[in-house]
N, CA, C and O of each residue as an XYZ file, in Angstrom:
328
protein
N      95.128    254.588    117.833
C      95.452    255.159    119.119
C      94.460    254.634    120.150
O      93.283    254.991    120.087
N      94.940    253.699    121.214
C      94.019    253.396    122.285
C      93.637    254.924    123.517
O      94.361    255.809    123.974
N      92.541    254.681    123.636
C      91.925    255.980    124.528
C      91.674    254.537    125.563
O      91.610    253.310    125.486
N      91.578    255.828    126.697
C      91.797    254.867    128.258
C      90.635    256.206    128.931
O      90.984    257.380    128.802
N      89.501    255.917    129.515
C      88.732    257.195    129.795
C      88.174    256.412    131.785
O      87.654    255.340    132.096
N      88.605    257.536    132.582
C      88.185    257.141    133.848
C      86.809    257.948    134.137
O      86.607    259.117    133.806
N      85.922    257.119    134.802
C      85.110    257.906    135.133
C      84.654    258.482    137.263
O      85.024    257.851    138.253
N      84.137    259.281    137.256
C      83.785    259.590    138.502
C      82.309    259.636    138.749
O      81.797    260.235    137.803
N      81.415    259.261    139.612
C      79.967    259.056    139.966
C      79.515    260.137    139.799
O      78.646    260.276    138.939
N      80.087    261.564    140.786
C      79.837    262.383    140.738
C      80.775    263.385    140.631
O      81.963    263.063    140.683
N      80.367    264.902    140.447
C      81.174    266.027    140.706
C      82.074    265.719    141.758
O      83.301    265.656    141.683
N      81.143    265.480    143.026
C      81.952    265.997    144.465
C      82.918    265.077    144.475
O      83.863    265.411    145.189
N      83.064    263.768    143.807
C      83.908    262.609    143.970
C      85.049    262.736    143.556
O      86.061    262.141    143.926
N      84.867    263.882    142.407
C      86.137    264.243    141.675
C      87.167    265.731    142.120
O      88.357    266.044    142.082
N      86.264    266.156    142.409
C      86.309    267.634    143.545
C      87.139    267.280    144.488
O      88.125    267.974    144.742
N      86.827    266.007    145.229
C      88.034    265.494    146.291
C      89.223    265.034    146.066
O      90.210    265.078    146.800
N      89.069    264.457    144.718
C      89.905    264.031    144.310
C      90.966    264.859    143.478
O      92.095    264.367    143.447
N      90.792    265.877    142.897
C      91.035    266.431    142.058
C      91.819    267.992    142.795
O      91.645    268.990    142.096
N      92.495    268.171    143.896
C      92.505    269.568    144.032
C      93.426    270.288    143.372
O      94.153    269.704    142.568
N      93.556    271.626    143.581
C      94.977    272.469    143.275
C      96.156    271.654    143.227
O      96.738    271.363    142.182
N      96.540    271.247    144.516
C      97.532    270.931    144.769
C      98.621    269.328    143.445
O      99.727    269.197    142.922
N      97.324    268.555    143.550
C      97.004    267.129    143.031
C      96.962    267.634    141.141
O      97.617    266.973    140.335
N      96.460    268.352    140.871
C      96.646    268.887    139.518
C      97.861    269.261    139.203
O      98.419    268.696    138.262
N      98.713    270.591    140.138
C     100.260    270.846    139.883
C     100.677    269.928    139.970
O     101.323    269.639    138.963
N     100.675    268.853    141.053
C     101.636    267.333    140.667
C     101.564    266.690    139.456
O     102.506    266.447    138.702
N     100.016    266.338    139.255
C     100.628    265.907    137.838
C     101.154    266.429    136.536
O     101.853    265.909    135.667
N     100.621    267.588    136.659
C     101.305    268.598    135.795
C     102.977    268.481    135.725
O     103.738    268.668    134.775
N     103.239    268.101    137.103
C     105.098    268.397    137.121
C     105.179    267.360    136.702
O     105.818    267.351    135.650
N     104.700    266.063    137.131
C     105.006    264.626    136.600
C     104.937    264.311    135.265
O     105.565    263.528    134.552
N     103.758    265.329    135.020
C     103.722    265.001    133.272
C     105.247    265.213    132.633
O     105.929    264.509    131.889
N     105.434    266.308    133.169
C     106.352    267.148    132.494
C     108.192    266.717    132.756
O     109.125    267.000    132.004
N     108.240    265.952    134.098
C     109.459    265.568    134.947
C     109.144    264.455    135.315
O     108.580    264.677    136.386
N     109.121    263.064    135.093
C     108.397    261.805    135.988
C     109.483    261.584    136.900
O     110.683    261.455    136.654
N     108.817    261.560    138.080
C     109.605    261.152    139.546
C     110.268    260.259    139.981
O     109.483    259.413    140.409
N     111.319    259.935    140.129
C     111.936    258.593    140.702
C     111.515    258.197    142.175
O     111.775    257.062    142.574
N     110.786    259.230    143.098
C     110.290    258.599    144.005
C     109.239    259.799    145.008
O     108.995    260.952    144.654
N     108.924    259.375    145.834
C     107.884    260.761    146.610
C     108.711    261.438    147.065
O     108.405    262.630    147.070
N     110.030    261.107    147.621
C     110.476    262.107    148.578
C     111.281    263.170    147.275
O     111.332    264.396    147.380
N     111.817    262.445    146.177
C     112.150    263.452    145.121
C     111.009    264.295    144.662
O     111.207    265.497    144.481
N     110.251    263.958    144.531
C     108.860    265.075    143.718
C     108.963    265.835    144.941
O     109.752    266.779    144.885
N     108.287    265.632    146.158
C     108.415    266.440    147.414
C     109.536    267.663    147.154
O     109.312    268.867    147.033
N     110.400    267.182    147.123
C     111.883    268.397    146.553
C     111.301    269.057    145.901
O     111.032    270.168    146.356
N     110.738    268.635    144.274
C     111.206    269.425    142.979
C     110.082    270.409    143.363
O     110.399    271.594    143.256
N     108.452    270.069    143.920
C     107.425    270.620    144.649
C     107.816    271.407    145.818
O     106.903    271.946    146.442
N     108.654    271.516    146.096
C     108.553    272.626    147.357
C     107.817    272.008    148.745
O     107.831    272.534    149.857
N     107.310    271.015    148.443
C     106.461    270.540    149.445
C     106.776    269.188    150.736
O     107.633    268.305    150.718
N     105.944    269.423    151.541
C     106.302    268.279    152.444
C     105.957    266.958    151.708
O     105.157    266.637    150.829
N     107.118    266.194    152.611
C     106.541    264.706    151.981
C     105.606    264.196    152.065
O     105.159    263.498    151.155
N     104.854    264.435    153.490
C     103.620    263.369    153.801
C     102.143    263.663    153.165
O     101.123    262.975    153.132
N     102.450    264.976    152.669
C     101.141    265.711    152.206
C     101.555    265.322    150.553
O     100.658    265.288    149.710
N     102.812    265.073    150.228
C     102.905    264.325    148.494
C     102.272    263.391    148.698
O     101.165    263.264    148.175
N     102.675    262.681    149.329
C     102.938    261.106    149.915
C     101.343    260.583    149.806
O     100.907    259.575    149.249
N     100.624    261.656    150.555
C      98.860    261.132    150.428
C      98.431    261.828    149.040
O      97.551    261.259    148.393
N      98.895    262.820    148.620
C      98.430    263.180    146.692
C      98.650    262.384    145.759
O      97.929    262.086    144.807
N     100.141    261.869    146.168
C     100.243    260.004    145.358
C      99.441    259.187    145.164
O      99.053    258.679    144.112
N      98.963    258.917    146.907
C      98.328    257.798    147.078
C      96.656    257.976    146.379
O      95.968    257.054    145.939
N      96.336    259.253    146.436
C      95.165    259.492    145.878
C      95.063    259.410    144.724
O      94.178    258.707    144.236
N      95.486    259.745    144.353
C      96.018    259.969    142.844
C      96.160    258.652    141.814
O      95.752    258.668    140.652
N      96.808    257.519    142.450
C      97.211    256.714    142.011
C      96.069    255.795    142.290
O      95.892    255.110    141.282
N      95.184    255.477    143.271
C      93.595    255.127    143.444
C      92.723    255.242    142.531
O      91.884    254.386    142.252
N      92.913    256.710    141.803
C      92.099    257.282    140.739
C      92.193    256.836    139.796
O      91.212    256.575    139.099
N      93.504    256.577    139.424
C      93.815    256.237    138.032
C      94.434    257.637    137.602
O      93.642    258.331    136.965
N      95.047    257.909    137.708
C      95.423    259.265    137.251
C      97.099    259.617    137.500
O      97.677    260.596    137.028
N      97.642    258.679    138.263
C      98.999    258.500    138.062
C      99.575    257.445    138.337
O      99.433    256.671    139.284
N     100.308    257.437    137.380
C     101.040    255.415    137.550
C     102.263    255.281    138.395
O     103.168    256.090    138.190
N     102.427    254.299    139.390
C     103.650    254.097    140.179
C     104.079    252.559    139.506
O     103.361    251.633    139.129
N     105.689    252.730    139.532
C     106.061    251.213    138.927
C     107.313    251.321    140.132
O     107.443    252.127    141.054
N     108.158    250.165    139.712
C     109.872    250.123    140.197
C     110.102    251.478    139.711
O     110.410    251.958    140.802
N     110.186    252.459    138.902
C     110.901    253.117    138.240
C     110.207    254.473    138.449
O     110.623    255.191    137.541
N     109.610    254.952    138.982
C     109.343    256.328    139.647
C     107.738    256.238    139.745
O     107.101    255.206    139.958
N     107.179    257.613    139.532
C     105.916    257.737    138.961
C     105.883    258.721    137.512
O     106.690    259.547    137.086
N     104.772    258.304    137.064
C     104.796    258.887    135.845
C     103.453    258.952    135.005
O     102.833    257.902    134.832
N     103.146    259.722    134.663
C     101.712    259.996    133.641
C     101.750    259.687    131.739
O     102.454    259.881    130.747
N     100.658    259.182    132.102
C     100.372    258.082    130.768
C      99.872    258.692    129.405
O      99.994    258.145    128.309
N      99.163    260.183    129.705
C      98.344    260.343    128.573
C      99.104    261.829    128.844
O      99.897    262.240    129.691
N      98.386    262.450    127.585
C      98.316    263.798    127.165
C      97.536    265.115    127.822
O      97.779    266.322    127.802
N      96.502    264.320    128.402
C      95.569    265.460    128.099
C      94.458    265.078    128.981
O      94.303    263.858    129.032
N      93.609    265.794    129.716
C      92.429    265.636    131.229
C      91.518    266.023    130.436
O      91.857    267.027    129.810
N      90.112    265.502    130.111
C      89.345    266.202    129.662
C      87.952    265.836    130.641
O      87.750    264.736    131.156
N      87.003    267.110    130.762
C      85.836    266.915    131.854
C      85.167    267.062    131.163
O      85.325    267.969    130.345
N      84.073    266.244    131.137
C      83.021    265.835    130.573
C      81.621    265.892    131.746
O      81.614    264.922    132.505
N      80.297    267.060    131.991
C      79.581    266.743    132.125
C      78.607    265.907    131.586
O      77.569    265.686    132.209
């Protein structure tokens, strides 16, 4: 089994990165992978432009993959490691 492990410098780096909001997404994505932002936006209840930048963050991080074919999450499981 290949392990794939991202890291962050600090707390606060991940803190920004990491909010409420940005966690339920991938959570739904884990669970539903998206054919596009303005569909997740739907299934989320949420505006697009505020998906639209949780994507983009998100996908910076390493923490969610965009292809031709929606978005979608790669692994199982988040683990934090001090």
């Amino acid at each position: 089994v290949e392990e794939h492990h991202l890291t962050f410098e600090t707390w606060a780096t991940f803190a920004r990165v990491m909010t409420a909001n940005r966690l339920e997404l991938l959570r739904h994505v884990h669970r539903h992978p998206a054919q596009s932002i303005r569909a997740l936006a739907m299934a989320l209840g949420r505006d697009y432009k505020r998906v639209h930048e949780d994507v983009e963050a998100l996908v910076e991080a390493g923490l969610l993959d965009r292809d031709e074919t929606g978005l979608r999450t790669d692994y199982d499981t988040i683990q934090i490691a001090m």
